[in-house]
TITI-750551 format. One record per residue (C-alpha): x, y, z; residue in one letter. Coordinates in Angstrom, 1 decimal. Layout:
BEGIN
xx|yy|zz|residu
X|Y|Z|a
...
//
This chain:
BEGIN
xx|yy|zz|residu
0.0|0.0|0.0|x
1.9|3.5|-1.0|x
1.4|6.2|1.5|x
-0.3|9.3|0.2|x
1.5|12.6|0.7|x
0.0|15.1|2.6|x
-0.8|18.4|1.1|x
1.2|21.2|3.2|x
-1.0|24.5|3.7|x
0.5|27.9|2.6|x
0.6|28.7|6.2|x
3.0|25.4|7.1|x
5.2|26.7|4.4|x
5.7|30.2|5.9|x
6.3|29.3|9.1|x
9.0|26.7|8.6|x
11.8|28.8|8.5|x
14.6|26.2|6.7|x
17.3|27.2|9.0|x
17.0|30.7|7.7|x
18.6|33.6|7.9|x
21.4|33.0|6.3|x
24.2|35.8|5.4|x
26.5|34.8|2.1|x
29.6|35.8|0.3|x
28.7|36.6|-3.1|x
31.1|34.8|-5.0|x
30.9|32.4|-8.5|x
28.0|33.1|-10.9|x
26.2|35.1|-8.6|x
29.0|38.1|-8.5|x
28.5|38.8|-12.3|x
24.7|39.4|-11.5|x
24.9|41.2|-8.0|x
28.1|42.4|-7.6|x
30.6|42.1|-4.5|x
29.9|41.7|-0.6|x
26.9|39.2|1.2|x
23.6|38.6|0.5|x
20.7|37.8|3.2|x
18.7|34.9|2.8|x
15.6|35.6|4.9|x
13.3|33.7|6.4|x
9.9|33.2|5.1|x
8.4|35.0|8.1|x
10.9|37.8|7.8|x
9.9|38.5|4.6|x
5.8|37.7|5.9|x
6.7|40.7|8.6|x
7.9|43.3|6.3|x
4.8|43.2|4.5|x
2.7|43.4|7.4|x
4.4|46.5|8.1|x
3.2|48.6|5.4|x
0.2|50.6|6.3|x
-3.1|50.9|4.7|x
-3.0|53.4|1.9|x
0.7|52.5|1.6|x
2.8|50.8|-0.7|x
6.1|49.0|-0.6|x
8.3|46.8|-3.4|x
9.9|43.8|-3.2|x
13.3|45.6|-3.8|x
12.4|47.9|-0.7|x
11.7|44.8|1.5|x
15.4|43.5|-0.1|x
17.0|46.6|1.3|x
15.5|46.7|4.9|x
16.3|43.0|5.1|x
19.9|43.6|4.1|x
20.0|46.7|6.3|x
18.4|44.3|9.2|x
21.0|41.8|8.7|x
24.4|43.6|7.5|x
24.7|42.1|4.4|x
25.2|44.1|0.9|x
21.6|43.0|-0.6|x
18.8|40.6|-0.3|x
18.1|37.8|-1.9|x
15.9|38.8|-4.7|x
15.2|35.1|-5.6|x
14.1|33.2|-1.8|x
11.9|37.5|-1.0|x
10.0|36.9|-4.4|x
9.2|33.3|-3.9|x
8.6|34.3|0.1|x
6.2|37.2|-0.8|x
4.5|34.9|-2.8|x
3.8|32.2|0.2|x
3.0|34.4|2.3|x
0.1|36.2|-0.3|x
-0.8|32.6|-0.5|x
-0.8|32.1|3.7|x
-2.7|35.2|3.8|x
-5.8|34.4|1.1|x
-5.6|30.8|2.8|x
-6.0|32.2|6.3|x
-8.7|34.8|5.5|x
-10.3|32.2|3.4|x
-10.5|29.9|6.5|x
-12.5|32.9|8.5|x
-9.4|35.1|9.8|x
-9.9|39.0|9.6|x
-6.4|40.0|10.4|x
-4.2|38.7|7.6|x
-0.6|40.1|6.0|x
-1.9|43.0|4.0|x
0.0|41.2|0.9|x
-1.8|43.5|-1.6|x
0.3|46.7|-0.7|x
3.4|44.7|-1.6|x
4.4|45.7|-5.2|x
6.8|44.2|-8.2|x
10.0|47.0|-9.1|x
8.3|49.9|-10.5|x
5.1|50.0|-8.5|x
3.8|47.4|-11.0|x
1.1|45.0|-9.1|x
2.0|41.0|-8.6|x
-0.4|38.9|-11.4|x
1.0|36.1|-9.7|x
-0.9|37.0|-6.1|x
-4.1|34.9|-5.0|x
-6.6|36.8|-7.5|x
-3.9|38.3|-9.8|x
-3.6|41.6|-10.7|x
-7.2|42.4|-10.7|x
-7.8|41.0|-7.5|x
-4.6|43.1|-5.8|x
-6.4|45.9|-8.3|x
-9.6|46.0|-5.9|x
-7.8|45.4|-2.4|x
-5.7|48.7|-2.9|x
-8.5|50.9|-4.7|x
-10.1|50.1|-1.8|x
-7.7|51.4|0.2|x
-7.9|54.3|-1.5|x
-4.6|54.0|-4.2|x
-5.0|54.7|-7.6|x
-4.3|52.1|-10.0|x
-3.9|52.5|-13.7|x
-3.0|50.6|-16.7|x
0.2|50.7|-18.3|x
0.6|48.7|-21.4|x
-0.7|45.2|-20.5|x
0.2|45.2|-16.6|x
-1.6|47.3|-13.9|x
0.6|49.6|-11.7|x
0.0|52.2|-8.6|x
0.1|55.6|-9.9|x
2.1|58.0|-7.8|x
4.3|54.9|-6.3|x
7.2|56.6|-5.0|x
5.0|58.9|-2.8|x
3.2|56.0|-1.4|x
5.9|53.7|-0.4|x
5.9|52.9|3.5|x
9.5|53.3|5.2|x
10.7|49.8|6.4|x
13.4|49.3|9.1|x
//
């Protein structure tokens, strides 16, 4: 008889933290893309509390959640591989926890991609992300085929 895996929820996946932090030497392949000095591997839940910092009618980026980690840890940047897919879980923890009845939930929404561009890869998409932050009171326009928050850079939260 094979044993059936069990399905692990988005909120098991942000709270196991894989031995995270972890500060690096950038060295190999990844000094031709980033440079010289360390990196900061976060954990999941570091990345999960950055975005609960953001305020309503606020915005931050990915890059700016990068640079408070890095800042947070003394390393040169963060990873902008493990925050994206981190970001991502915890959007995912978020709809799966309000989904389940919970009202207070990581405001994943006011997290944006580089530019102020929203995420189409949040629970809803873009359009979804689109209606959380018009509700907030952001404007949201279109800009060729992707949405993005007009007036970004005088939104964006400060995160320390």
């Amino acid at each position: 008889m094979q044993k059936r895996k069990l399905k692990i929820s988005w909120r098991e996946k942000l709270a196991d933290d894989k031995g995270l932090p972890e500060v690096k030497k950038i060295e190999g392949k990844m000094s031709k893309r980033w440079g010289t000095g360390t990196v900061v591997i976060p954990a999941p839940r570091e990345v999960d509390e950055m975005m609960k910092k953001v305020p309503k009618g606020r915005v931050t980026t990915i890059n700016n959640i990068r640079s408070a980690l890095a800042k947070r840890h003394g390393a040169t940047i963060g990873c902008p591989i493990t925050c994206g897919i981190f970001a991502w879980i915890a959007a995912n923890a978020a709809s799966e926890a309000a989904a389940a009845g919970r009202k207070r939930i990581t405001p994943y929404w006011r997290t944006l991609k580089t530019g102020g561009f929203l995420n189409e890869k949040y629970p809803g998409g873009a359009r979804a992300q689109k209606r959380h932050l018009e509700s907030e009171g952001l404007r949201v326009v279109r800009k060729g085929k992707r949405y993005i928050v007009e007036d970004t850079d005088k939104r964006l939260a400060k995160l320390k």
